[in-house]
Residue, then its C-alpha position, 0 to 999 in steps of 0.5 A: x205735249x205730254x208723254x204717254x207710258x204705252x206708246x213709250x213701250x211699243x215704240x221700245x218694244x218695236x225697236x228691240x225687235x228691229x234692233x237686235x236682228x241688226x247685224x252692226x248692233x248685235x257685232x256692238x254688243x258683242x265687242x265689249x265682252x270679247x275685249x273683256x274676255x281677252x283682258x281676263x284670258x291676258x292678265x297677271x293673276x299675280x299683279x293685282x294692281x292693274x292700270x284702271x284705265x286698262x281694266x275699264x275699257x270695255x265699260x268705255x267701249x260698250x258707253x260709246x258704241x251703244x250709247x254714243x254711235x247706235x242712237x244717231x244711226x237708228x234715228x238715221x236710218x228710220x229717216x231714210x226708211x221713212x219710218x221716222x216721219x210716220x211715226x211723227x204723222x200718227x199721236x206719237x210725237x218726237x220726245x216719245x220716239x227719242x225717249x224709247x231709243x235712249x231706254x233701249x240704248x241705255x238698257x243694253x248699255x247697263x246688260x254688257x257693262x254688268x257682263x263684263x264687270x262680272x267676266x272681269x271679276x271686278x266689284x266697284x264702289x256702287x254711288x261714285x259709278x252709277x254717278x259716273x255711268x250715268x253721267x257719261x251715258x248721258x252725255x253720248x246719248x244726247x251728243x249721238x241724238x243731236x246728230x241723228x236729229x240733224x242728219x238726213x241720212x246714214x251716210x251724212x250721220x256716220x260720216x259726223x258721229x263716229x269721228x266725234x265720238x272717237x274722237x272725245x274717247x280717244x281724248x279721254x282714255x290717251x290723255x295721260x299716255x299723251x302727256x301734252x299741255x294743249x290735249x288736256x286743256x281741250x280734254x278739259x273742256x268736254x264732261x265726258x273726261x271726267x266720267x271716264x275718270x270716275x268710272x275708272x277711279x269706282x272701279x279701283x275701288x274709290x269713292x266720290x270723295x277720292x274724286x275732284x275735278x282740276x281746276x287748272x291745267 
């Protein structure tokens, strides 16, 4: 079952013309520049030094909302509409569909990190945050795809995805105001801690060699 280039881009072009008259993805898309636009508007000038994890946060946010929550909602609801099972029925098979979804997903993830990395007036270190971005994107957009394959309706896939994913980002970015022995062991046990360490770390200006994984908690 091989892939085909054209069906690839008109399934990618059918979903960003669904998409983007969403309300839910268009109020998605949106969030993170508004909390980067409030960061900026709030922060010290005169206090150069601020916390990685304050600055990073819309990059979070806009990982997990668009790659981490939209994948198994748009998969979600093109079951319910039936839109799914005839897109199966024709030549495109199901690596094509997912493969356009996660380009799509993906693409707009990259647009409003790079607006709101530009809205903050930050630079990073270019290979220690692609490394990091990709290997977060990566990580939600398998995890949020996983569920939208298994769930049978928006409801059933909202009702998994969204404590999940809230979940492990809760985990990853609160981990140091926590302080505890047993959330860092269970932190420990998910990649995307470390992703979000790293992404934090580039944009404080480190490199992948600044960067180590622990090897006990």
């Amino acid at each position: 079952m091989y892939l085909s280039i054209k069906r690839i881009r008109y399934l990618f072009l059918k979903d960003v013309k669904d998409h983007l008259k969403h309300p839910l993805i268009v109020m998605l898309l949106i969030m993170p520049v508004f909390v980067a636009v409030l960061y900026t508007l709030m922060s010290d000038p005169s206090q150069p030094s601020e916390s990685f994890e304050l600055v990073s946060m819309p990059i979070l946010m806009a990982v997990l909302f668009l790659c981490g929550m939209m994948p198994a909602t748009s998969i979600a609801e093109e079951k319910e509409k039936g839109t799914f099972q005839m897109l199966l029925a024709s030549p495109t098979n199901v690596k094509e569909v997912l493969m356009a979804k996660s380009i799509l997903f993906f693409g707009l993830t990259v647009i409003i990190c790079a607006i709101c990395l530009f809205i903050q007036g930050l630079s990073v270190q270019p290979l220690p945050f692609a490394l990091f971005f990709l290997l977060s994107c990566t990580f939600y957009l398998l995890l949020s795809t996983s569920i939208g394959l298994w769930s049978t309706s928006q409801v059933q896939s909202t009702s998994i995805h969204l404590p999940v994913a809230l979940g492990l980002f809760f985990l990853a970015t609160f981990e140091p105001l926590i302080d505890q022995r047993w959330v860092s062991s269970i932190n420990a046990l998910f990649p995307i801690k470390y992703a979000y360490e790293g992404l934090g770390l580039s944009i404080a200006g480190g490199n992948v060699s600044d960067y180590y994984l622990p090897s006990s908690y």
